[in-house]
N, C-alpha and C positions, 0 to 999 in steps of 0.2 A: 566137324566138317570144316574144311579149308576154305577161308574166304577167299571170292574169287576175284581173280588180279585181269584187269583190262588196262593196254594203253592205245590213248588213239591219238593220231594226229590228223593235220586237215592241211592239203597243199599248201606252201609255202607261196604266198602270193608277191608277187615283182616287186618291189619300193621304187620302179620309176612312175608310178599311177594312182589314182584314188580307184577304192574297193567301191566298184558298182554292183545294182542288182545281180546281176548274172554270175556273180564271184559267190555268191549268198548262197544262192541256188543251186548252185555245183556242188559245195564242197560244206559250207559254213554251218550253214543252217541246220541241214541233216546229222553233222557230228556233234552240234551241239546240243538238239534235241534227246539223241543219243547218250550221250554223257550227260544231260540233268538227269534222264530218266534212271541210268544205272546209278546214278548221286541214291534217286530217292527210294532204291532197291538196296542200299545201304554196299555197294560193289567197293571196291580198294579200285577205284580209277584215277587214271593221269592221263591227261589233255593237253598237247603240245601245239603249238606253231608259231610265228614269228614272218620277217622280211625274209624275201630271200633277194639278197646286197652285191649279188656278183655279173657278170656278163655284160654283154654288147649293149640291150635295153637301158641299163645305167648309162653308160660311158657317151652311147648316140642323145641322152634325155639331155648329158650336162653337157656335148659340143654345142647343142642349139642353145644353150641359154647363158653359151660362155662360163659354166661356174664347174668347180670339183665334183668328181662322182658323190665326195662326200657331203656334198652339198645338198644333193639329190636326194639320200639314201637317211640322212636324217631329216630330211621333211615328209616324204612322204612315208617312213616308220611312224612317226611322231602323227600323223592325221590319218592312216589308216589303222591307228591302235584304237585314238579315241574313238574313229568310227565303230569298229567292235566293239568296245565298250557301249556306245552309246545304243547301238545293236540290241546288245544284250550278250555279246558271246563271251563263255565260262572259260575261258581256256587257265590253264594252270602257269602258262609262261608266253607269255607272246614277243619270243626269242628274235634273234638276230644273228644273222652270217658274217659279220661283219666283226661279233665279240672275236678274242680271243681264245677261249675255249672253241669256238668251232674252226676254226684255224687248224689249232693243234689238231683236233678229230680228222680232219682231212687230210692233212698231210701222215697223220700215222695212219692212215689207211692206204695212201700211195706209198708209203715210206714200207709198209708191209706187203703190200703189192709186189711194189720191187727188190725186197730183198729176197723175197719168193721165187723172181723168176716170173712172175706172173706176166709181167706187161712187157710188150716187146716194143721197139723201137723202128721205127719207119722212117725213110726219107718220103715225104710228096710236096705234091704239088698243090701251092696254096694260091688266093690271088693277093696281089700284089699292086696299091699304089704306087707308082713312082715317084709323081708327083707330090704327096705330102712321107713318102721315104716310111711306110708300114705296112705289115699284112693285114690284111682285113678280117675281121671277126664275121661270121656268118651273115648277120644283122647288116653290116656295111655295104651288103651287096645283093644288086639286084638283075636280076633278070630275066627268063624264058625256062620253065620245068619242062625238062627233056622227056618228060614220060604223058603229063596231060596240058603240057602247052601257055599253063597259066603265067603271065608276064610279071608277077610280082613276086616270086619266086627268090629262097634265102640261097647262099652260097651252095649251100650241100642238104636242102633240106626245102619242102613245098608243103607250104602249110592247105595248100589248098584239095592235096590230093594225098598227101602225108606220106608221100616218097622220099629215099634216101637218095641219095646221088655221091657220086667224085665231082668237086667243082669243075674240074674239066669239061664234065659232061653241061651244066648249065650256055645257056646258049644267049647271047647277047648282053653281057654282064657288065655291070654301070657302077661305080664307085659310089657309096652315097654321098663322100666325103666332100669329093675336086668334083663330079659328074665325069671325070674323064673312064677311058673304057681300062680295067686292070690287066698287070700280066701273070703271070702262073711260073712263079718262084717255089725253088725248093727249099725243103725247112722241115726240118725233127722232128717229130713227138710221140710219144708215147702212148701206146694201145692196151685197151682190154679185151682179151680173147672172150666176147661173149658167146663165140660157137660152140666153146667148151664146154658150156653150161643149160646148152640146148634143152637135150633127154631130160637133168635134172628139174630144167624149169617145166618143162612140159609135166613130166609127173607130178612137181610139189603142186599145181595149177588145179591139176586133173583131181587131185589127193582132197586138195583144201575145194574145192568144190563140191566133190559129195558131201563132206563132214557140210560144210554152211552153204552149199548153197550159193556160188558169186551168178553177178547179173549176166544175160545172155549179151551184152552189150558189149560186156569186159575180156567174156572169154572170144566172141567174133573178133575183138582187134586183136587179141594175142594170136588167137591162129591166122591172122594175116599176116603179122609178123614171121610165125613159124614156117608159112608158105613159103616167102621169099628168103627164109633160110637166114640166122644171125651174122654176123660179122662181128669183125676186130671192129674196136668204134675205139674215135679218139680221148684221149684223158687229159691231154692239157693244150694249151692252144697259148698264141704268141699276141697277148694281152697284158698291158701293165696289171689293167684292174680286176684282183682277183686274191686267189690266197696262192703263193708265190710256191713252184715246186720248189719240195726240197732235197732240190740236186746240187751238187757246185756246177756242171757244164748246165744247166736250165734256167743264165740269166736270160730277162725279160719274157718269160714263158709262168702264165697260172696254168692252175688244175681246172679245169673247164670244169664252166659252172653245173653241170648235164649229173657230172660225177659228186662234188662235192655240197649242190644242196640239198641234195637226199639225206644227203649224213648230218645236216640241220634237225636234223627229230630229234636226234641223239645230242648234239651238243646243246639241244635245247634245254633236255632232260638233266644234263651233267650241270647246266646254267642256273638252271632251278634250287637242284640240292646242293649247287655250291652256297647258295644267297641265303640258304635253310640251315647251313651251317652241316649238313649232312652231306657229303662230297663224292660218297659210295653210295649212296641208294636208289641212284637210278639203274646202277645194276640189278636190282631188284624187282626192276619193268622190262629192262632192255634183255635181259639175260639168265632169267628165270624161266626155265622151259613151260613153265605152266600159265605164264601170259599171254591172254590173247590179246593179237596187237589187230586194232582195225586203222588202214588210211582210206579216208573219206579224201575225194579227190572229185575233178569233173575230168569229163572224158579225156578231153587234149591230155592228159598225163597219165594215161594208161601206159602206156609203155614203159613210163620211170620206174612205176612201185611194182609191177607184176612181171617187168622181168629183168630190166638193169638194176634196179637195187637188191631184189630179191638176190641176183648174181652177183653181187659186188658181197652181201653177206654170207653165201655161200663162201666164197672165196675167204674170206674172215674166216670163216667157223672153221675149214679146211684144215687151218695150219696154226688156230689160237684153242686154249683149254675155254677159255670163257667164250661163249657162243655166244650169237644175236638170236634173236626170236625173227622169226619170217611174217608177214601179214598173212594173219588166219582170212581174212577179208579184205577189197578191195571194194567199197560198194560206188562206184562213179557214175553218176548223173549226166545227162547230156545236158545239152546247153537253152537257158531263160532267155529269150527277142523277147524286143521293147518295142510292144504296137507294131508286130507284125513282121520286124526287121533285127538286125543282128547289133547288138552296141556297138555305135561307132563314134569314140572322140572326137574323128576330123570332122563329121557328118553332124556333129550336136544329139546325136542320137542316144539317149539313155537318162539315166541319172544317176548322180553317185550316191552313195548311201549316206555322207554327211549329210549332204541337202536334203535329203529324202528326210530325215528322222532330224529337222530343225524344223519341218512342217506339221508331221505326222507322227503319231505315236510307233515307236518301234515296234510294240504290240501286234500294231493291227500290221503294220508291214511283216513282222515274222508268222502271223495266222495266214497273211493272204498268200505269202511264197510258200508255205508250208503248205496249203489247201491245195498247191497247184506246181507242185515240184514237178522237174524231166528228169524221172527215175527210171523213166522204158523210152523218151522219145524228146524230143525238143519241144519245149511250150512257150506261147505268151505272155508278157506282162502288158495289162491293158489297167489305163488310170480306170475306167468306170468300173472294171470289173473289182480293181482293188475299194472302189467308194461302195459297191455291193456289199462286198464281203464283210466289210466295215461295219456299213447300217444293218446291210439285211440280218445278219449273221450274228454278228459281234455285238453290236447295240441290241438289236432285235428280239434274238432269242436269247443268247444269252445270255444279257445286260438285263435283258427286261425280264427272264426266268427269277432273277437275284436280287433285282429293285423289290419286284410284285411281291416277291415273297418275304423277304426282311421290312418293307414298308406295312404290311399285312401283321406280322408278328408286333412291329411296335406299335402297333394301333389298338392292337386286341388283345396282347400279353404281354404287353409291357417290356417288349422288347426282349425277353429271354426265352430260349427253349421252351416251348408245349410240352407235357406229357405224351406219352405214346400209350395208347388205348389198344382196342379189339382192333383185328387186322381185318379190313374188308379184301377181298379178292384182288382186287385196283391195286391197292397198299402192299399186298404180295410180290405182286408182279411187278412192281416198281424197286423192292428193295429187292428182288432175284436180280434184275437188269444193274443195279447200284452194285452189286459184287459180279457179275459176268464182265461188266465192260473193262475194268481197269485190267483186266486178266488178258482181254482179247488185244487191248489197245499195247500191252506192253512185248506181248506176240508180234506185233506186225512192227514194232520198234527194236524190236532183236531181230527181226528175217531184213531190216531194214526198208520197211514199205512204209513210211512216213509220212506219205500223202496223205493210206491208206488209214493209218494208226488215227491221223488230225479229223477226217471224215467223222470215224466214229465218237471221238470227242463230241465234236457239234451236234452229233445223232444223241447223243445220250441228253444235249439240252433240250431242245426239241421235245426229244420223247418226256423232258420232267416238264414242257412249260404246257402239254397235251396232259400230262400227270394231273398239272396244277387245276387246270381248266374243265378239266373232266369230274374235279372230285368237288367244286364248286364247294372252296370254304365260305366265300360271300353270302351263301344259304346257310351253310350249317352250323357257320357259328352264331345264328339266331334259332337252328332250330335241333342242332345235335352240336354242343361244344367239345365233345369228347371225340367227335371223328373229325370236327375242325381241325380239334389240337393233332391227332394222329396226324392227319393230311402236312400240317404245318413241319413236323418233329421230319416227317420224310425229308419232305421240299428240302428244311436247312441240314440233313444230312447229304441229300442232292448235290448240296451246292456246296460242303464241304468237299466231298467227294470231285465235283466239278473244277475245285479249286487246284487238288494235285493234280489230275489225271490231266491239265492244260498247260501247270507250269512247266515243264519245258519247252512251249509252244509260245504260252506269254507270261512270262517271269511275273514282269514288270506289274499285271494285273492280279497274276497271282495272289501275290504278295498283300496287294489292294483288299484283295476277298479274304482273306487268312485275319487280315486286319480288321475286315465288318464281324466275321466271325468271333475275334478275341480268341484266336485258338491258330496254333502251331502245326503244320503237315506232321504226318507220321511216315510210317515207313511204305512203302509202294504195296506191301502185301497186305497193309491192313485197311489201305485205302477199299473205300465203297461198304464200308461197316459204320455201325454206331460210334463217330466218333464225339458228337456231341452230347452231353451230359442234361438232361431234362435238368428245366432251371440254370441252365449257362446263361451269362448273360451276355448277350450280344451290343457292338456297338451299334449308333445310327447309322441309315445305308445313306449311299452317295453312289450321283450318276458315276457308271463303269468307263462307259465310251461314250462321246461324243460324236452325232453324226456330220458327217462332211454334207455339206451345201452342192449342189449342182453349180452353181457359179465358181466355185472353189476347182472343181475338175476341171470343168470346160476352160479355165484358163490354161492350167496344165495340159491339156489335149490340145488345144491351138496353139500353144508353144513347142512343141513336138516339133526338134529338127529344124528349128529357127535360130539363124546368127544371135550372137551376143549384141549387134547392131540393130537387129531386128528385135528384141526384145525390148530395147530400151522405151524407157515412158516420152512421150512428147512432152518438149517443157512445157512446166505450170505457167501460168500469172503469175506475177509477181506483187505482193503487198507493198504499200508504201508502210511507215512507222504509224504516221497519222491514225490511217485505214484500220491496223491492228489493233491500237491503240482504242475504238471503237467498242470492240469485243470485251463482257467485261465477265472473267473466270473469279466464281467465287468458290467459296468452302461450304458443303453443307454436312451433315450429318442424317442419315437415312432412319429415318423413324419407322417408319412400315411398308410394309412390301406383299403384295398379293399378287396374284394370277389377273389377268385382264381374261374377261371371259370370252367363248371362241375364239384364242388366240394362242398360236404353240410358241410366239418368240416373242411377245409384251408383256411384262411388268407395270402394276401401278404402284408408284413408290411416296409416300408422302414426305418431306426432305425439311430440316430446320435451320434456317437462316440467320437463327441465334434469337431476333425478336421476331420472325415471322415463319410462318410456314407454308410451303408451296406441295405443288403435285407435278409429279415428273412421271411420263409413259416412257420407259425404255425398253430397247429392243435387245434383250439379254437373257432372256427366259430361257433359253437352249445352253445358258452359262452356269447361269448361279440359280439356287432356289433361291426361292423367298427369305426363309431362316439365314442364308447365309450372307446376304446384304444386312440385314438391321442391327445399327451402330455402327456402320463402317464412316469414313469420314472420305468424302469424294469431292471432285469439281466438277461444276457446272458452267454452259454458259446460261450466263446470269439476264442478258440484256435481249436473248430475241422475242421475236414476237410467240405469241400463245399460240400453238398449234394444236387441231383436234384429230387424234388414232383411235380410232373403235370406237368413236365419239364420245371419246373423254378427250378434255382437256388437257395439254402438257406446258407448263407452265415454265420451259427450261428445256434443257440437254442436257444429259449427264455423257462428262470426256470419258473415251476409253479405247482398246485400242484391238484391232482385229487379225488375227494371224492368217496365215495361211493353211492351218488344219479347221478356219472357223469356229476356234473358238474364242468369243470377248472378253479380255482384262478390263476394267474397269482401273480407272487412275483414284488409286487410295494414299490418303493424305495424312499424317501423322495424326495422331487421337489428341496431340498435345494442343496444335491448332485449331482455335475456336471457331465456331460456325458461324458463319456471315464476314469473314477474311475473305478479302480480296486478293490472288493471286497476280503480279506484278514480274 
């Protein structure tokens, strides 16, 4: 049997911007889920996407801040890569429009275009600065959509009501450049007959829907398009920055960017296998009739992949032996509001996913967009909702399904696998549910319901931490050890199970649980089986997730949409030397550490001062266990007065330092430095 071959890619997002939530939830997220899952179905997949480095958005980012497009397009490549990195997103190449190799892809695709015959040439009417002596790109101009009246309205194009226009037609039009009003000069360029390819697209649309299935969402825009009937639509425009047609009469004219970053998948691919030392094998994805290719997109780009590029490789295939592959899929999301509203830079409104994931674990931010994708309709991001999903969810069940039960093992069996005994009815129906769900979950991850697919993750913890509760080992392994051990042997098959069936959802923890386990994922089909060996030995368990504090939100929720003015701290006090000089930080060494009782976030720690020994209550118990403080070498301040918490005495403060996701570092001191050093 032929293994089967998928390439996907994921819209090519701007390099004038940082990648915010809403970028995530469109397009990112969903194909990345997608592509771990076929990973661990053992699929021959390839995962594409990168900057896209061309058009008016560049050029307007770098006249405001005075610098080169290039200026632009390598910083924000360079910080929205690490962002997906730091995300967590798999991509195979996280390409550039900007290399070489996609250059060439462009221009021999217009270069074949017109030797074809294909593209025709038009004199119109463009507008026209006078005043700084250029035509103006779409972007440069603003004013009044001739069809729903909206005043913020691009040259030939209203994002507002997603109508096309002749600039003529726009009504009130402002230069962004000088503010002066433009005039409407004539000026060349070259067209793509996309009426041509009407019927075809309508059929290939109509085709690849019955076979998979596309969203009701994707096909309602195509047939609004289809209503208003296709046109000739432009291919290159009278822009320095861009990839330079290759005419001799097309100086100072690119390949509009509309046309040539679609063809970014492909130079992505050819980018890839050049770096691989393999320089032909992405024909292998690209032009192998038996690949199914999916673009994972948000709605705004409906248009591009379902019927201008579709038609642009139509037209390739027409008149070359080596053919493209068409997207078997299109699955486009509508659009993630931030607390209710739409992301707005000017407005402070949103977050971008750096900052986002230098607070909080990437984890729980891929669980919570994941639990709450717009697959059918536009949805919320709300900070409490994401601290819900977090504690309630993630910590809750099932953090606390995998603590309970690896804490439980290393108590009673010494930390490795129980035997599996007689199957009680309970035990049945728990390992039926262990082999149904990964079955059902990877269903609704190929129809692309990935909401749907993350729901039933959570549901199968749930149902093992009802498993666990139900089968009361804390009875039976005083009064039937062999149906403890059963009950136990399930659980950490559970939670093996639990471990693939979420990594694509949260790698990052995956990885974590695979490691309490001492055992390796298998392949997707063999997940929710015995993959743990009676007598495996397991490592020690450690807190999963950490939960977010209510003061942790509510600062993020009162910052919501506030100046960068308005955020700032009122100065401090300020110290004299003297006054500092005061405080006296010494070195202790942590001898013991226990639980302060009724208390979820106090430690009592007894500390050596080299010739003395003290007691310190710190507030760290939601950080570190017990076990993982004693022998660490920390500071304290040494000199305040004795304070009493839970009424016990603290004889000190121990330094350390508190994040923004809530959780405390403790300030550790080399092992070499002796205790009762003064720090200076």
């Amino acid at each position: 049997m032929k293994k089967e071959k998928i390439l996907v890619s994921a819209a090519l997002p701007y390099a004038n911007g940082k990648i915010h939530l809403g970028h995530l939830a469109g397009a990112y997220l969903p194909a990345d889920i997608f592509v771990r899952y076929h990973r661990l179905k053992g699929t021959d997949i390839l995962f594409v996407c990168g900057s896209d480095e061309h058009g008016a958005p560049i050029t307007i980012s770098a006249d405001k801040e005075g610098v080169t497009p290039r200026v632009i397009i390598d910083r924000y490549h360079g910080e929205n890569k690490t962002a997906f990195e730091k995300f967590g997103m798999s991509f195979d190449i996280y390409s550039r429009t900007s290399y070489a190799v996609h250059y060439k892809t462009a221009q021999d695709f217009f270069s074949e275009f017109h030797k074809e015959g294909l593209l025709k040439t038009k004199s119109s009417l463009q507008f026209y600065d006078e005043k700084v002596k250029m035509f103006l790109p779409d972007r440069y101009v603003e004013g009044t959509c001739p069809k729903c009246g909206n005043e913020s309205a691009r040259s030939d194009e209203c994002e507002n009501c997603g109508s096309l226009y002749e600039p003529s037609e726009l009504k009130s039009p402002v230069s962004k450049i000088s503010g002066e009003k433009p005039i409407l000069k004539e000026t060349t360029h070259w067209f793509f007959p996309l009426d041509k390819y009407e019927n075809r697209l309508k059929e290939y649309i109509a085709v690849q829907n019955e076979k998979t299935g596309w969203k009701d969402n994707v096909l309602q825009y195509c047939k609004g398009w289809f209503h208003d009937g296709l046109t000739d639509r432009a291919v290159t425009r009278d822009l320095d920055w861009g990839v330079p047609v290759p005419l001799a009469d097309a100086k100072g004219k690119s390949i509009y960017v509309w046309f040539e970053a679609v063809l970014g998948y492909i130079s992505a691919a050819k980018k890839l296998f050049e770096e691989r030392g393999t320089p032909d094998l992405w024909k292998s994805y690209w032009q192998d009739e038996n690949t199914r290719y999916i673009a994972f997109i948000g709605k705004d780009n409906v248009v591009f992949h379902c019927i201008i590029f579709p038609a642009m490789l139509m037209a390739w295939n027409d008149s070359n032996k080596e053919k493209y592959v068409l997207p078997e899929n299109v699955p486009a999301n509508e659009f993630l509001n931030f607390e209710g509203k739409k992301f707005s830079k000017s407005k402070n409104w949103g977050i971008d996913v750096i900052d986002f994931v230098s607070m909080f674990s990437s984890d729980s931010l891929r669980y919570s967009l994941g639990a709450n994708l717009p697959e059918l309709r536009d949805t919320d991001f709300y900070w409490k909702e994401f601290q819900a999903r977090n504690n309630n969810e993630l910590a809750d069940i099932l953090g606390n399904f995998i603590n309970r039960t690896m804490t439980f093992v290393f108590k009673h069996f010494e930390g490795k696998v129980p035997s599996l005994y007689e199957l009680q009815e309970r035990d049945s129906e728990m390992l039926n549910l262990l082999e149904a769900v990964p079955v059902k979950v990877g269903e609704l991850i190929e129809r692309y319901k990935i909401k749907d697919s993350v729901l039933e993750m959570m549901n199968l913890a749930r149902t093992a931490n009802k498993y666990f509760n139900d089968s009361e080992p804390w009875k039976t392994v005083k009064a039937n050890t062999d149906q403890c051990a059963t009950t136990l042997n399930i659980c950490l098959q559970t939670i093996y199970a639990l471990a693939e069936i979420f990594s694509p959802v949260i790698p990052f923890t995956s990885e974590k649980i695979f490691s309490l386990l001492n055992a390796k994922p298998v392949s997707w089909d063999s997940c929710g089986k015995f993959n743990l060996e009676e007598g495996h030995q397991l490592n020690a368990p450690e807190i999963l997730f950490q939960k977010i504090e209510d003061e942790t939100i509510q600062k993020l929720v009162d910052g919501v949409g506030k100046s960068v003015e308005e955020h700032a701290k009122p100065a401090e006090p300020l110290l004299t030397f003297d006054e500092f000089k005061k405080v006296k930080l010494i070195v202790v060494k942590i001898l013991e550490a226990k639980p302060v009782p009724k208390s979820d976030k106090l430690l009592q720690l007894k500390v050596s001062l080299g010739d003395s020994t003290r007691q310190i209550i710190a507030g760290i118990a939601k950080s570190y266990s017990p076990d993982e403080l004693i022998g660490k070498n920390v500071l304290i301040a040494g000199n305040l007065q004795p304070a009493k918490l839970m009424g016990l005495e603290s004889q000190g403060m121990i330094l350390a330092v508190d994040s923004a996701a809530g959780k405390v570092s403790v300030i550790e001191i080399d092992q070499s430095i002796a205790p009762g050093t003064t720090a200076k």
